[in-house]
N, C-alpha and C positions, 0 to 999 in steps of 0.2 A: 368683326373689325369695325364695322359702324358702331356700336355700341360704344366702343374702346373708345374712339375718334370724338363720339357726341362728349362723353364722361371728359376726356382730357380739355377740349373745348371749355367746357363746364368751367372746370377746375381753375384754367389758365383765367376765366374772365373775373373770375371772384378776386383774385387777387391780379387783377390787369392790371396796374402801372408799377406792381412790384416785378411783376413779370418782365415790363418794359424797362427797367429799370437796369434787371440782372441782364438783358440782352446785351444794355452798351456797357455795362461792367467786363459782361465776358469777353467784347471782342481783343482788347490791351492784352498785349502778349509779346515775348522778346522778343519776334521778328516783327510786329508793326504796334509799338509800343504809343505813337500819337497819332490821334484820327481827329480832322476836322468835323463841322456839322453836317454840312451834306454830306461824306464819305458815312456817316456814323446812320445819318437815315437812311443812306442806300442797302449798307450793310444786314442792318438789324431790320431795312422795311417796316419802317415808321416815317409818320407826318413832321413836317418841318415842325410844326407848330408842337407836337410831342418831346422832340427829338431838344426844344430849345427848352422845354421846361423841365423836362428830367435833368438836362446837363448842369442847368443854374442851379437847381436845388443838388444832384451831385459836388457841385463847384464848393458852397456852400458848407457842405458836412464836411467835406474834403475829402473826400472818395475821388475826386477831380481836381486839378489842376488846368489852367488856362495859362496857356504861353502868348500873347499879344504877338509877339514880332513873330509866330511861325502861324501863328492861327489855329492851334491844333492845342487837343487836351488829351492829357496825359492823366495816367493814376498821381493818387494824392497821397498824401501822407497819411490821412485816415487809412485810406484800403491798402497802405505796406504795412504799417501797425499791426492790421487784424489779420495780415499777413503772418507777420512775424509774431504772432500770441497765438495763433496757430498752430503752428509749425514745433513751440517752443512746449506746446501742449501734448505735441501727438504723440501717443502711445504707441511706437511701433511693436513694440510684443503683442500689448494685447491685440491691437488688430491681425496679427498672424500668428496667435497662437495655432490656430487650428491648419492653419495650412504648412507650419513646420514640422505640427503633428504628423501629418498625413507623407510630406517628402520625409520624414525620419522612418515610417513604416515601410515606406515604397523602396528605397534605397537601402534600409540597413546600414548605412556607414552613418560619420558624426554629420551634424548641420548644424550650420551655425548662421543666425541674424546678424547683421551689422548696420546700424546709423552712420551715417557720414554727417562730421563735422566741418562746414566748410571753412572757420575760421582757421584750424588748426592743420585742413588739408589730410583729415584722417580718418579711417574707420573706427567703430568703438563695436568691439561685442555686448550685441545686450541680449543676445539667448544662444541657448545649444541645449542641444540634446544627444547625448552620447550615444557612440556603436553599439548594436545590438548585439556586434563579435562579441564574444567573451576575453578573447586575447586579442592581442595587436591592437589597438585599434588608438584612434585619434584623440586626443582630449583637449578643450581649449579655455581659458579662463571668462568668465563673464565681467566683464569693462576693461578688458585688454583692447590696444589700439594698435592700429596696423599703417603704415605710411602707403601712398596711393599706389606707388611702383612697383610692389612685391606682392603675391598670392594672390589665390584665386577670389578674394572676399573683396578686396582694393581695385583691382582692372579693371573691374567691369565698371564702377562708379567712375573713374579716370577716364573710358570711353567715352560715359555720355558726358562728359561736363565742357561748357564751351573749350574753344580751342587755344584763348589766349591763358585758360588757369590748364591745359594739358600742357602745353609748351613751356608754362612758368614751371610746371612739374619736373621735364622732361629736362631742363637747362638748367635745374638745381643742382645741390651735392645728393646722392642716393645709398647711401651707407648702406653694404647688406646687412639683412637680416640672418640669412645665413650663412658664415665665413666660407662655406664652401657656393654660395653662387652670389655674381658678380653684377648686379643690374648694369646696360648699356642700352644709353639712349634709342639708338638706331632701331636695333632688336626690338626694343619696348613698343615703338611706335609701329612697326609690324606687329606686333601683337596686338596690340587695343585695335588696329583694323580687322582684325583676324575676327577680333570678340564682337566686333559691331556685325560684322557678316553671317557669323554663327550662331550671335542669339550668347551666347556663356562665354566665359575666360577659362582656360586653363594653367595649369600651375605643377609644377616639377622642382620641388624640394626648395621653392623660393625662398620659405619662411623657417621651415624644419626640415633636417635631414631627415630622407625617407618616405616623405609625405608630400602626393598630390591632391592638386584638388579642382575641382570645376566651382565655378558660381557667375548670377548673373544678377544685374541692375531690377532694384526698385527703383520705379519712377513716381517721381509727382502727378498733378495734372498738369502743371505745366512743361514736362517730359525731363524735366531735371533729376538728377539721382537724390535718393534719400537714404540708401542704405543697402545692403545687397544681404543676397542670399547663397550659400555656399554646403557643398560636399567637402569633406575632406575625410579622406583613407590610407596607409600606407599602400607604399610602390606595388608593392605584390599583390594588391586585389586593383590593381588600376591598371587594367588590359587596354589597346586602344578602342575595343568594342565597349568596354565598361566606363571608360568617360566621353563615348559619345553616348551611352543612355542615363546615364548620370548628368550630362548634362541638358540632352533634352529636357529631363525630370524638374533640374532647377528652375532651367527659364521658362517652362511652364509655370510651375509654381512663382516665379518671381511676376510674370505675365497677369495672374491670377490675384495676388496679394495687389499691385500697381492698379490694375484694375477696380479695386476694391477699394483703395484712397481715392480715385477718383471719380466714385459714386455709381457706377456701370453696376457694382452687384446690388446697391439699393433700389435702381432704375428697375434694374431686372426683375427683383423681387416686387418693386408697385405693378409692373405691367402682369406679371403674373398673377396676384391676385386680382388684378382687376379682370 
């Protein structure tokens, strides 16, 4: 463990003020989105004199913003930029090929990826990999889109998302998707608490007659939804036992995949080989 500690030390000083840098970048986040300068060297434990010369040179590139009348800085329009080219870059397949792999083999039923689109307020399929049944079994198209209030691939992204775009959701029109079931508000909203409690969403014939399904939230790092991960199998192999291990299986794996956007398995892997 000393060794670990001296090496990381090491590492952190070579590039000391990039370090200190990414410190007061990290702290901006939706719950306390502006920090003064002493708040920011208390936080991140840096020197005033530190703390003033990163934020000027921050202000500067625009990774910062300086609001005069609050006293406090804010992210800048550079750091939502490189936000947003980000985001607009990431490859969610390839980053979970292998873990859809792995819930396709464990499960046997269809799994399927989905990105969420916040402009549009929808899921998009960007992967699947069919039932290993030979008959019966689920099939779904690859860039098909699902509105946020029906099936188990859409409720679970609807859980996490703040609460003024769930209520914009919940006080829309809800067209079903399947003429035999009826989306109602009320209902709905017991449910997405249901899904936050349990970890997965489930689903009974929302989207297709015949067809349930479990799935649950990829998250960001900043704990925002980006896309879900889902089972889906007809009625007859969907026992109440079988979609609670079906869904533990998902939000593992969705757990697993989130985790992995937000750097925890690269982390894992530097400390390992070190």
């Amino acid at each position: 463990m000393g060794i670990v500690k001296s090496e990381q030390e090491h590492n952190i000083r070579g590039v000391g003020l990039l370090h200190k840098a990414f410190q007061i970048l990290e702290l901006f986040s939706p719950e306390q989105p502006g920090w003064t300068q002493v708040e920011i060297g208390r936080a991140a434990d840096l020197p005033r004199s530190t703390v003033s010369r990163l934020v000027r040179y921050l202000c500067v590139r625009g990774y910062l913003s300086f609001h005069e009348r609050s006293g406090r800085y804010t992210l800048g329009f550079s750091a939502i930029e490189l936000g947003r080219r980000a985001q607009s870059q990431l490859d969610l397949a390839a980053f979970a090929e292998d873990i859809l792999e792995e819930l396709a083999r464990k499960t046997r039923e269809t799994v399927m990826l989905t990105g969420f689109n916040p402009a549009a307020l929808h899921v998009v399929c960007l992967a699947q990999i069919p039932s290993q049944h030979g008959v019966l079994r689920v099939y779904e198209t690859v860039g098909a889109t699902f509105p946020l209030y029906a099936g188990a691939s859409t409720k679970p992204v609807l859980a996490h998302l703040p609460e003024n775009i769930t209520e914009h959701v919940l006080a829309s029109p809800m067209p079903p998707i399947n003429p035999e079931w009826v989306p109602r508000p009320e209902l709905l909203r017991a449910d997405l608490e249901q899904t936050r409690v349990r970890g997965f969403a489930v689903s009974f014939e929302e989207t297709y007659p015949g067809v349930a399904g479990v799935g649950a939230a990829i998250l960001g790092p900043d704990g925002r939804p980006l896309g879900s991960l889902a089972v889906a199998a007809p009625l007859q192999r969907m026992s109440r036992e079988s979609i609670e291990e079906l869904g533990h299986a998902v939000s593992d794996a969705a757990r697993t995949l989130s985790a992995r956007l937000g750097g925890d398995a690269v982390k894992q892997e530097t400390g390992a080989q070190r």
